[in-house]
C-alpha positions in Angstrom: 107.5 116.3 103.0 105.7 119.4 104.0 106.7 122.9 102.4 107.9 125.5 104.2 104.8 127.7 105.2 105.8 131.3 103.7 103.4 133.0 106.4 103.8 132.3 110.1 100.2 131.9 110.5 100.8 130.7 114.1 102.0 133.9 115.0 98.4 135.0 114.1 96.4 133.1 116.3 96.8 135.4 119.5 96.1 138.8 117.6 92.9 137.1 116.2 92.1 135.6 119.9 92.4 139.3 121.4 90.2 140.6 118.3 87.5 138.0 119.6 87.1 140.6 122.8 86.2 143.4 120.7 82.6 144.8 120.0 82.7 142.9 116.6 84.6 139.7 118.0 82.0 139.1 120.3 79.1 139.4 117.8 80.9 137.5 115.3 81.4 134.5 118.1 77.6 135.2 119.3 76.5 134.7 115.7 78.7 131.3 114.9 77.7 129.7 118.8 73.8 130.3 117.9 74.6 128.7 114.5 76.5 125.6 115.9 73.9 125.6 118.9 70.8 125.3 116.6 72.3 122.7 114.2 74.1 120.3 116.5 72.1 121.0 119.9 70.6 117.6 119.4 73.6 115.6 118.8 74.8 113.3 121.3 77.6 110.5 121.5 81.0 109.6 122.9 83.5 112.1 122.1 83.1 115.7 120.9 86.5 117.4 119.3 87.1 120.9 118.4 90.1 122.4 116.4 90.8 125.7 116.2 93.1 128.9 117.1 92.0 129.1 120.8 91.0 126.7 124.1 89.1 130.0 125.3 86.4 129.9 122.8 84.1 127.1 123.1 81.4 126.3 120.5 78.6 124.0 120.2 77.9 123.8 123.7 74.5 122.4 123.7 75.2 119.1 122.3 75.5 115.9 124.7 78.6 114.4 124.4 80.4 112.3 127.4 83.5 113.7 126.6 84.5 117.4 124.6 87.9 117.9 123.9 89.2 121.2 122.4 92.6 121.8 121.0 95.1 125.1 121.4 98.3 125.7 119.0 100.0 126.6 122.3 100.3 126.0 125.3 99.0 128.9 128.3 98.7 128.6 132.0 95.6 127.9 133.9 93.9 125.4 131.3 91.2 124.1 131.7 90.2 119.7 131.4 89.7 118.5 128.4 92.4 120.9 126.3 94.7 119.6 124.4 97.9 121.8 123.2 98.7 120.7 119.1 98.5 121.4 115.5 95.7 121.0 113.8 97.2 119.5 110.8 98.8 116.7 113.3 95.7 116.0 115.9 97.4 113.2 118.2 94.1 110.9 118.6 93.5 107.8 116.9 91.5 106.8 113.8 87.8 106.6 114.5 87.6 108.2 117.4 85.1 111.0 117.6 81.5 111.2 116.8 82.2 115.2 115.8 84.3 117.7 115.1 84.3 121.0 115.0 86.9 123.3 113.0 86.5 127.1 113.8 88.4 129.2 111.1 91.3 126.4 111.6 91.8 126.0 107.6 92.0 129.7 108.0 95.0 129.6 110.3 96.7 127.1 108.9 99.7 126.6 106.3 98.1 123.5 105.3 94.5 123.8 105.4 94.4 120.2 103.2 95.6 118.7 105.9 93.8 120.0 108.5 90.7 118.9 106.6 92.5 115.3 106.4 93.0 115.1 110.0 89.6 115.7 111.0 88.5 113.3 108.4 91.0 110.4 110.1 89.7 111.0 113.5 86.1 111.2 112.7 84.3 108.1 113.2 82.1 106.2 110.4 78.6 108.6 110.0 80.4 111.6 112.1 79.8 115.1 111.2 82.5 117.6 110.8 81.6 121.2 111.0 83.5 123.3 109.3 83.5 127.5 110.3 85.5 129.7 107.7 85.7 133.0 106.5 83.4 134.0 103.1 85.9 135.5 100.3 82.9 136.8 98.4 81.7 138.6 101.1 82.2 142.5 102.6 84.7 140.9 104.9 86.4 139.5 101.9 86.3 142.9 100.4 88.6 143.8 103.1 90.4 141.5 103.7 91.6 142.1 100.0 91.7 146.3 100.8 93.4 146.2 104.2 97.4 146.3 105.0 97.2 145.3 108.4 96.8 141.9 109.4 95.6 141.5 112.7 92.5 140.0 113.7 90.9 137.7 110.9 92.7 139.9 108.2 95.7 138.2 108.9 94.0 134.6 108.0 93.1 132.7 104.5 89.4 133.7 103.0 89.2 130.2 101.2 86.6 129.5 99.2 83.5 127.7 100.1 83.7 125.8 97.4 87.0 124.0 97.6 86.4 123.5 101.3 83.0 121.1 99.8 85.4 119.4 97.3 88.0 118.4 99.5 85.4 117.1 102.3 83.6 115.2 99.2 87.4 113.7 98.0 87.7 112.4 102.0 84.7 110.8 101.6 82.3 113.0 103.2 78.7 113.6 101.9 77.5 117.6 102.0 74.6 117.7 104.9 74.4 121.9 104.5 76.2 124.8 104.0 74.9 128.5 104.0 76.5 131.9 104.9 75.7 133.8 108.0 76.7 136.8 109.3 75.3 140.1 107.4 76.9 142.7 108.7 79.3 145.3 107.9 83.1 144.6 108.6 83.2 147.8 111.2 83.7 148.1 114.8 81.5 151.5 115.1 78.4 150.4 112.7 77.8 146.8 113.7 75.3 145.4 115.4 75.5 142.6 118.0 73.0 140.1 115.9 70.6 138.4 118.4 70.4 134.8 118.8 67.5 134.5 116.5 69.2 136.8 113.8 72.3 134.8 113.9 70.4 131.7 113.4 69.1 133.6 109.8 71.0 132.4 106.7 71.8 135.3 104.6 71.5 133.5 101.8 69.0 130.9 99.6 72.2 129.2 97.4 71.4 132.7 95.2 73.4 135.5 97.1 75.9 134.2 99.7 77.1 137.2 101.3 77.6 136.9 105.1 80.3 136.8 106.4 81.5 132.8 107.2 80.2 130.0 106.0 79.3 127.2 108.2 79.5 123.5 106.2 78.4 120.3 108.0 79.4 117.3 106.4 78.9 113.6 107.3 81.5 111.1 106.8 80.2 107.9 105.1 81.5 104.9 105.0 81.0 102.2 102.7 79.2 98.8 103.6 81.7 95.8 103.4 81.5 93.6 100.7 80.9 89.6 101.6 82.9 86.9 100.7 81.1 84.9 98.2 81.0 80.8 98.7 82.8 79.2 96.5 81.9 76.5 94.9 83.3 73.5 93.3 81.9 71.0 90.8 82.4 68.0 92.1 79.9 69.1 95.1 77.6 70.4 92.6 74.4 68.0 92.3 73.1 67.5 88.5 69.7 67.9 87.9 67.6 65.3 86.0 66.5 65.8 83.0 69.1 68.8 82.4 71.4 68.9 79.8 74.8 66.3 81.1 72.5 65.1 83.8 72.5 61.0 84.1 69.1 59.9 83.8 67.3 58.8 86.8 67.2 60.4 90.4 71.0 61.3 91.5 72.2 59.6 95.0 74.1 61.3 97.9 76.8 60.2 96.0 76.6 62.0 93.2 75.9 59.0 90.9 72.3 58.4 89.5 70.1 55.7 91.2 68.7 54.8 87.9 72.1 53.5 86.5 72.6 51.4 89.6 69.1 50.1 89.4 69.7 49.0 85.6 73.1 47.0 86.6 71.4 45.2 88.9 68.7 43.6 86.6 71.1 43.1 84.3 72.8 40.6 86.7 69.7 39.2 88.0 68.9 38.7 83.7 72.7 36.4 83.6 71.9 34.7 86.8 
């Protein structure tokens, strides 16, 4: 049974929506689109999913999938085909079922960010990607997210670390494809600036200094070849050899019984005769 979440983090989702619409919202979401854009634009399949707080923020847009589905924690009027209203730990679509998914700061708004991770593992499809979008603790904006009282916005989410987000992937049985930073800028409305979709595309890091401010993980999910059934086989069916070791002499029959013996039986009656 599931614990009882000690933060509402439900109640989050629409004050971190609304902070989307500010100055540093919309860089933030111009920054992760580019991302997503330039690492998946040249995926295609079946069924793209996305998880995360809102059905009014699309990413990975580029890709060419027949069907894209995005989820929402609740419901809202006016929405749109293809949007599903559920948790993210609980995604009601079957087993192997999407060739990608797409979770955007959904660990971070979740009381059970395992789980959400396990979901998008059990819906994925054999050689799937998930793409994983979360907030950098060792980062500026994990600075203040550790500083600040209020929590609106994404101060009011998880900063988990990048780390344990690989481990958990690797323990569903998903191998690491990349996973870099992005993001440099300062966590402040008045001294941003709105990064350009080749700046956004820049990792701020080289696996030395990973300071931006979300990470972006892509994972594949790999599944292992099946294992034949091996013939079995029985001794009686088993032909000896001549000249090996237990082997009648002479050439051995279709029955199993060497010609050479039956050739020496004869004569011997011929001999009596």
């Amino acid at each position: 049974m599931k614990k009882k979440p000690t933060v509402d983090y439900s109640a989050r989702h629409d004050s971190f929506e609304r902070w989307f619409q500010t100055p540093l919202g919309r860089s933030l979401l111009a920054s992760q689109r580019a991302v997503l854009d330039h690492e998946l634009g040249a995926m295609a399949g079946a069924r793209q999913l996305q998880v995360g707080v809102s059905h009014r923020l699309p990413l990975a847009t580029s890709t060419d999938f027949a069907q894209k589905i995005i989820t929402t924690p609740a419901w809202h009027p006016n929405m749109p085909d293809g949007a599903a209203v559920c948790d993210a730990d609980e995604l009601p679509f079957p087993g192997d079922s999407m060739d990608l998914v797409v979770l955007h700061h959904t660990a971070d708004f979740s009381p059970y960010p395992h789980q959400v991770l396990r979901e998008a593992a059990r819906v994925l499809r054999g050689e799937g990607v998930i793409a994983l979008i979360g907030f950098n603790p060792f980062s500026l904006w994990g600075v203040r997210h550790l500083l600040s009282r209020q929590r609106q916005g994404p101060w009011g989410g998880r900063f988990l670390m990048r780390s344990r987000m690989e481990d958990w992937l690797t323990l569903l049985g998903c191998e690491m494809e990349s996973s870099f930073t992005h993001f440099c800028s300062l966590p402040l409305q008045r001294r941003h600036r709105r990064s350009g979709p080749g700046r956004a595309k820049r990792k701020c890091n080289a696996n030395l200094l990973p300071v931006g401010a979300y990470y972006c993980i892509l994972a594949r999910k790999r599944v292992p070849a099946r294992i034949g059934k091996r013939r079995s086989w029985r001794r009686a069916n088993v032909l000896p050899i001549p000249g090996t070791i237990g082997a009648p002499t002479g050439c051995a029959g279709p029955s199993g019984h060497a010609i050479g013996q039956k050739r020496t039986g004869r004569e011997n009656e011929w001999q009596a005769k």
